[in-house]
Jmol script that loads the backbone (N, CA, C; Angstrom):
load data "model"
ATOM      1  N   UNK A   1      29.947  -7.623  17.023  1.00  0.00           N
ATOM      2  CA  UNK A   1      30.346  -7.552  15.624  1.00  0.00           C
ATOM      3  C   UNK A   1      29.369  -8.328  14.749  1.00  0.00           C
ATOM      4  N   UNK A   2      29.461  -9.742  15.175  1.00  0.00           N
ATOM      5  CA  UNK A   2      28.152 -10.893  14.275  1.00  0.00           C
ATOM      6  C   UNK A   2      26.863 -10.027  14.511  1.00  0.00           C
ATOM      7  N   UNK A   3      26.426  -9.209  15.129  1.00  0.00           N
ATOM      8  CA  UNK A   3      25.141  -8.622  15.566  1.00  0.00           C
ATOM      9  C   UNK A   3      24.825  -7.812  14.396  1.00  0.00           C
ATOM     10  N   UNK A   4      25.932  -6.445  14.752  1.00  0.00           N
ATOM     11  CA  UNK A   4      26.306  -5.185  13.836  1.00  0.00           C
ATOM     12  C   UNK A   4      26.180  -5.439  11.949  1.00  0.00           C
ATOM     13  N   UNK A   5      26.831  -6.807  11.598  1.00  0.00           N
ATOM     14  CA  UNK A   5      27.120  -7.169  10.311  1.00  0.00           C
ATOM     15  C   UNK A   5      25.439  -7.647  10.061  1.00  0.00           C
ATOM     16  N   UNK A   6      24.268  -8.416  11.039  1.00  0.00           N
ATOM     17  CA  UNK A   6      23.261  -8.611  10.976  1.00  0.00           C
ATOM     18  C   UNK A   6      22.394  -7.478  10.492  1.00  0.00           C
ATOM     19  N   UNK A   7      22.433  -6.835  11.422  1.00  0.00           N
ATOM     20  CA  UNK A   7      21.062  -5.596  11.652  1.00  0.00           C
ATOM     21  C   UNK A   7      21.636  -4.818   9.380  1.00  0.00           C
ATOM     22  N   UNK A   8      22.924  -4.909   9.797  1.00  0.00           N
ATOM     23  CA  UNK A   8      22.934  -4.279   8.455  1.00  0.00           C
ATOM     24  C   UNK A   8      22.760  -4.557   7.308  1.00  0.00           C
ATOM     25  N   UNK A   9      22.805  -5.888   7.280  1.00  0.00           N
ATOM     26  CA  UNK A   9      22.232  -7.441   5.726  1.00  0.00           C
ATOM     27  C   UNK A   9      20.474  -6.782   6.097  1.00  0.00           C
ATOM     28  N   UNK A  10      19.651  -6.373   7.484  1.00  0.00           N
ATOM     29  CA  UNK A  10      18.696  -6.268   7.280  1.00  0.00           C
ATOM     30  C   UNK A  10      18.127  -4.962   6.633  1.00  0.00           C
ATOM     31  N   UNK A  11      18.555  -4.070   7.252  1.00  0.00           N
ATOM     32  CA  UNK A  11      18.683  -2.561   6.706  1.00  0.00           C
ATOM     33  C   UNK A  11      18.459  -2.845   5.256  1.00  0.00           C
ATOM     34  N   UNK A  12      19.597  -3.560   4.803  1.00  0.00           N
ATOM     35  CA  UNK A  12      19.593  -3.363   3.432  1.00  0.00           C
ATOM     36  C   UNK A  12      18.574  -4.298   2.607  1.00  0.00           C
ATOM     37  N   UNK A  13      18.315  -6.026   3.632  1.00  0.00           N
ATOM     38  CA  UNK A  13      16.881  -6.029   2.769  1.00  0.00           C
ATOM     39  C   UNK A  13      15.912  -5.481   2.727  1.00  0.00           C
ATOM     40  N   UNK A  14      15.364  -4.612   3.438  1.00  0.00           N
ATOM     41  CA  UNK A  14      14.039  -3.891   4.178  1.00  0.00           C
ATOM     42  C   UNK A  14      14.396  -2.770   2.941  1.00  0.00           C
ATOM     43  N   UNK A  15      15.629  -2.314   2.560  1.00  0.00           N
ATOM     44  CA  UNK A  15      15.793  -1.047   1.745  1.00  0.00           C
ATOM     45  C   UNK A  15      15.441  -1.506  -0.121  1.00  0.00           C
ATOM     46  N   UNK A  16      15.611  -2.479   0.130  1.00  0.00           N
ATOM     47  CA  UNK A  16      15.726  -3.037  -1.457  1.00  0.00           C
ATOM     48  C   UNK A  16      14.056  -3.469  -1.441  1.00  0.00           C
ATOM     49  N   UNK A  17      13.683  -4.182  -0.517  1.00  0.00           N
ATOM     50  CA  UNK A  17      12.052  -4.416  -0.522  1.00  0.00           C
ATOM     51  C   UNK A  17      11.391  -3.351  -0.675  1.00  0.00           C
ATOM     52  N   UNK A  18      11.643  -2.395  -0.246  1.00  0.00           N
ATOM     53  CA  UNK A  18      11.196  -0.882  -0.030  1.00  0.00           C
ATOM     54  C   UNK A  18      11.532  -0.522  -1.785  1.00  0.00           C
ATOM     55  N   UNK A  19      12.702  -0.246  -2.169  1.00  0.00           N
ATOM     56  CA  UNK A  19      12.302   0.220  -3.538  1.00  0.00           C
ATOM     57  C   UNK A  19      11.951  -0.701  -4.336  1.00  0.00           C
ATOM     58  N   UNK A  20      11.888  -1.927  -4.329  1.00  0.00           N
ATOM     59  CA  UNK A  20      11.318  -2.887  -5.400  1.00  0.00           C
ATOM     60  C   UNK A  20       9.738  -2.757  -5.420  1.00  0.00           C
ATOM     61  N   UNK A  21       8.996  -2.942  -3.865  1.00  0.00           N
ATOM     62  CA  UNK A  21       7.916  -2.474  -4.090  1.00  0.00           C
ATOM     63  C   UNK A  21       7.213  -1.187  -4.381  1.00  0.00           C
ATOM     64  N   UNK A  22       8.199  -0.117  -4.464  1.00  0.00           N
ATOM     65  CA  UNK A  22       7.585   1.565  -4.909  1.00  0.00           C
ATOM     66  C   UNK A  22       8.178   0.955  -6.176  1.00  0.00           C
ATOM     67  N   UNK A  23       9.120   0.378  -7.078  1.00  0.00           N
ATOM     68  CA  UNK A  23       8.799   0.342  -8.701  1.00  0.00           C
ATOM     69  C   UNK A  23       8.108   0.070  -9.113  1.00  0.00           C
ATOM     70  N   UNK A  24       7.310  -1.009  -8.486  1.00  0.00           N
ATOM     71  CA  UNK A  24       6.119  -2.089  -9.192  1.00  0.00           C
ATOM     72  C   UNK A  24       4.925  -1.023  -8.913  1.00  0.00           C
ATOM     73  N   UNK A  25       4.920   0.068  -7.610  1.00  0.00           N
ATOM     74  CA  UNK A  25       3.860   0.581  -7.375  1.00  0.00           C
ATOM     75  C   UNK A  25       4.244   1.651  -8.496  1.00  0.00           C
ATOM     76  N   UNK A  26       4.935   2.236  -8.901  1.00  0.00           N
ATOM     77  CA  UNK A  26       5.075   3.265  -9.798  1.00  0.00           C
ATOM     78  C   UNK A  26       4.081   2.634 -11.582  1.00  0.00           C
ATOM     79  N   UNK A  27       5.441   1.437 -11.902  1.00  0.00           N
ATOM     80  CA  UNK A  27       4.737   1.064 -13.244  1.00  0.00           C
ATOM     81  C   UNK A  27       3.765   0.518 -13.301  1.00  0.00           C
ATOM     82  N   UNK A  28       2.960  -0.251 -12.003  1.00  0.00           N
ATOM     83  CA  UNK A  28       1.168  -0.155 -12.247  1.00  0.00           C
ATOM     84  C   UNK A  28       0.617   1.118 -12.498  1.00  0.00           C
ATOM     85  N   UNK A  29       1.244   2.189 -12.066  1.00  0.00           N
ATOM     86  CA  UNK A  29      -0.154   3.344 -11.535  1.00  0.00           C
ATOM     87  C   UNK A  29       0.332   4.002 -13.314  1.00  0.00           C
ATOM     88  N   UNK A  30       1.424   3.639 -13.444  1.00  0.00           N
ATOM     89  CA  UNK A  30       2.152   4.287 -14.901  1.00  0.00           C
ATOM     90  C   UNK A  30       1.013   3.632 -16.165  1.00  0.00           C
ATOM     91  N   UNK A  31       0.758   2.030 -15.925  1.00  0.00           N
ATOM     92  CA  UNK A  31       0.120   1.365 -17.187  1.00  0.00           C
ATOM     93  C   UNK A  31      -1.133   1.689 -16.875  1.00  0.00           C
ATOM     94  N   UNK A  32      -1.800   1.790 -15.554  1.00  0.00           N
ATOM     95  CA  UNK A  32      -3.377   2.106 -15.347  1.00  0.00           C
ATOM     96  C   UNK A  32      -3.372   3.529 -16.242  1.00  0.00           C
ATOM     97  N   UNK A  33      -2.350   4.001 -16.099  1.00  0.00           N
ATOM     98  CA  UNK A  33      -3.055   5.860 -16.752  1.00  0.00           C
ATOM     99  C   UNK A  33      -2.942   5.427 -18.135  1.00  0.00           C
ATOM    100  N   UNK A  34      -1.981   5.161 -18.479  1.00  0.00           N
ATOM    101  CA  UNK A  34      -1.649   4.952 -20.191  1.00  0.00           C
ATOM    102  C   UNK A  34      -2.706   4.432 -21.188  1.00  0.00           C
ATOM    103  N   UNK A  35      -3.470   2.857 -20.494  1.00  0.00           N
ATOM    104  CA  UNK A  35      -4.500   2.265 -20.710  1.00  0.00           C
ATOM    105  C   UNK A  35      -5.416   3.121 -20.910  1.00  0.00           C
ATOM    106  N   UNK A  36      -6.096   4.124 -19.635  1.00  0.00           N
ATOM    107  CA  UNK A  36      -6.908   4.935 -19.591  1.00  0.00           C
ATOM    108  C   UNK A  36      -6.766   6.307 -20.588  1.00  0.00           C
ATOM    109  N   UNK A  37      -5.665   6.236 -20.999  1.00  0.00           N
ATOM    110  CA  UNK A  37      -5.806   7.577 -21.967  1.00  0.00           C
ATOM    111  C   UNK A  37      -6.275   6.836 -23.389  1.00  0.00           C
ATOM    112  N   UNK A  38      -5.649   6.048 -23.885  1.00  0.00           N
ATOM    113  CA  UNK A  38      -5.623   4.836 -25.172  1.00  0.00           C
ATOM    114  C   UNK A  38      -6.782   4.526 -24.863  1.00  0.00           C
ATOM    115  N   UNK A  39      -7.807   4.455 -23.478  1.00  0.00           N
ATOM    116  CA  UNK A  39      -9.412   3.964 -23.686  1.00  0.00           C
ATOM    117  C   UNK A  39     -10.046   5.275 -24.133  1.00  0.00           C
ATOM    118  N   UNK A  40      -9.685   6.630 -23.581  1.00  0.00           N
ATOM    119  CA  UNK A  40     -10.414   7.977 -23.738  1.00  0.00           C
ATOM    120  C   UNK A  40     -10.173   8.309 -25.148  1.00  0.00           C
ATOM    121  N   UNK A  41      -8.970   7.889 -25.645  1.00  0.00           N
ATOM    122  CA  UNK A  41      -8.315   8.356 -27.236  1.00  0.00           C
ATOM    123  C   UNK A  41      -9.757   7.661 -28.219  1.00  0.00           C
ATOM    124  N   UNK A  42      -9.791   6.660 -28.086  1.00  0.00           N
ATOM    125  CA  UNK A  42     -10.343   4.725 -28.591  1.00  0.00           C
ATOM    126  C   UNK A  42     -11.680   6.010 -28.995  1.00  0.00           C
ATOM    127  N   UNK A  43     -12.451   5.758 -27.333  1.00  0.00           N
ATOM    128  CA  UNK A  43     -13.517   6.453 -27.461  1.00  0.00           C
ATOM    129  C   UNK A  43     -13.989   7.852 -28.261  1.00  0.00           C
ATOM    130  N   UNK A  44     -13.052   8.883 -28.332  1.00  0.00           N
ATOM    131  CA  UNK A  44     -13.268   9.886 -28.666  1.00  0.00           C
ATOM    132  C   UNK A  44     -13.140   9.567 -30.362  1.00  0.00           C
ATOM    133  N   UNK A  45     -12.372   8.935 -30.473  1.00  0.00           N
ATOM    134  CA  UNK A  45     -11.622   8.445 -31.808  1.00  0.00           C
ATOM    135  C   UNK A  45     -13.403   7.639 -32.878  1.00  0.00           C
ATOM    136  N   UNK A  46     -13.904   6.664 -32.126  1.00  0.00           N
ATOM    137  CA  UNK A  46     -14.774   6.002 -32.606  1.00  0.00           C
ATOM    138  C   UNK A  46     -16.569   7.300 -32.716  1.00  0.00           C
ATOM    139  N   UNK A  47     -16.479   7.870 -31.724  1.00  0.00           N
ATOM    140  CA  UNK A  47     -17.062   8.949 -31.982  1.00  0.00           C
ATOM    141  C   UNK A  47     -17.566  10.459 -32.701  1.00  0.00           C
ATOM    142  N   UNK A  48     -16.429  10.373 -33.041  1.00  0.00           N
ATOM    143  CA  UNK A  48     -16.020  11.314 -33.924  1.00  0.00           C
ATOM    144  C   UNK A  48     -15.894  10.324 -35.756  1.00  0.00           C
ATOM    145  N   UNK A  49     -15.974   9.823 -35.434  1.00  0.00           N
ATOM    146  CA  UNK A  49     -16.313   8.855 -37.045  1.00  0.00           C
ATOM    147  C   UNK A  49     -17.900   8.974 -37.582  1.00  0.00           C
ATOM    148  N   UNK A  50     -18.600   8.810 -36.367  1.00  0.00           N
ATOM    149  CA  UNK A  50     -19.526   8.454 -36.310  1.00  0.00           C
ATOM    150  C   UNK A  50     -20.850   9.376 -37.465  1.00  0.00           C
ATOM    151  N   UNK A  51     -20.146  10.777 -37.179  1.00  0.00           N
ATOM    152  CA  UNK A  51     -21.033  12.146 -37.739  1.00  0.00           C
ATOM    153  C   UNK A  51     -20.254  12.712 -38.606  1.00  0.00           C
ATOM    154  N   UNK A  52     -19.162  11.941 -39.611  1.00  0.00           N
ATOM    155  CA  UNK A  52     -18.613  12.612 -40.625  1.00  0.00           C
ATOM    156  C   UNK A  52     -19.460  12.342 -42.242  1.00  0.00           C
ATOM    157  N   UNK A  53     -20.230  13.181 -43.046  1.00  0.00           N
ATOM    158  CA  UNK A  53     -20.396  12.640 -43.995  1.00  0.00           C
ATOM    159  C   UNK A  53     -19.670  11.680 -44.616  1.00  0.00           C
ATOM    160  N   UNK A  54     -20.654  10.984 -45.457  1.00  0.00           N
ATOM    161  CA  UNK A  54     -19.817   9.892 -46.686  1.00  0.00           C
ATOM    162  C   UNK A  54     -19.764  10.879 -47.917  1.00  0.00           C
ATOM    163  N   UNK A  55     -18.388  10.527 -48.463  1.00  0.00           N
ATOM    164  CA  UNK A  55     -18.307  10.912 -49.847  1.00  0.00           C
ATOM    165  C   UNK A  55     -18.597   9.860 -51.227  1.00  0.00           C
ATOM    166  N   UNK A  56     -19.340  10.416 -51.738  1.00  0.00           N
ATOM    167  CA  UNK A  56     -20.130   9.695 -52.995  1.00  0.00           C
ATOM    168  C   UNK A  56     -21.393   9.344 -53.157  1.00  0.00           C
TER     169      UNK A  56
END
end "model"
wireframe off; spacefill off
backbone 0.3
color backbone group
């Protein structure tokens, strides 16, 4: 019984470690892209300034 009630407190930390570390792996890979679009936006954005006539 003390065994049975063991293995299963472990199950369930191994299960919670398991999704805590796929969240953290999710919202890194989530802020690396976001960053990277907001750097491609930045860029395209500052480029495109670059060759617009001035008025006056």
């Amino acid at each position: 019984m003390e065994t049975t009630a063991l293995n299963v407190l472990v199950l369930v930390a191994f299960g919670l470690l398991v999704a805590v570390t796929g969240g953290v792996l999710y919202l890194t890979a989530a802020d690396w892209r976001d960053r990277r679009r907001q750097d491609k936006e930045n860029r395209e954005n500052r480029t495109s300034g670059r060759y617009k006539r001035k008025k006056g």
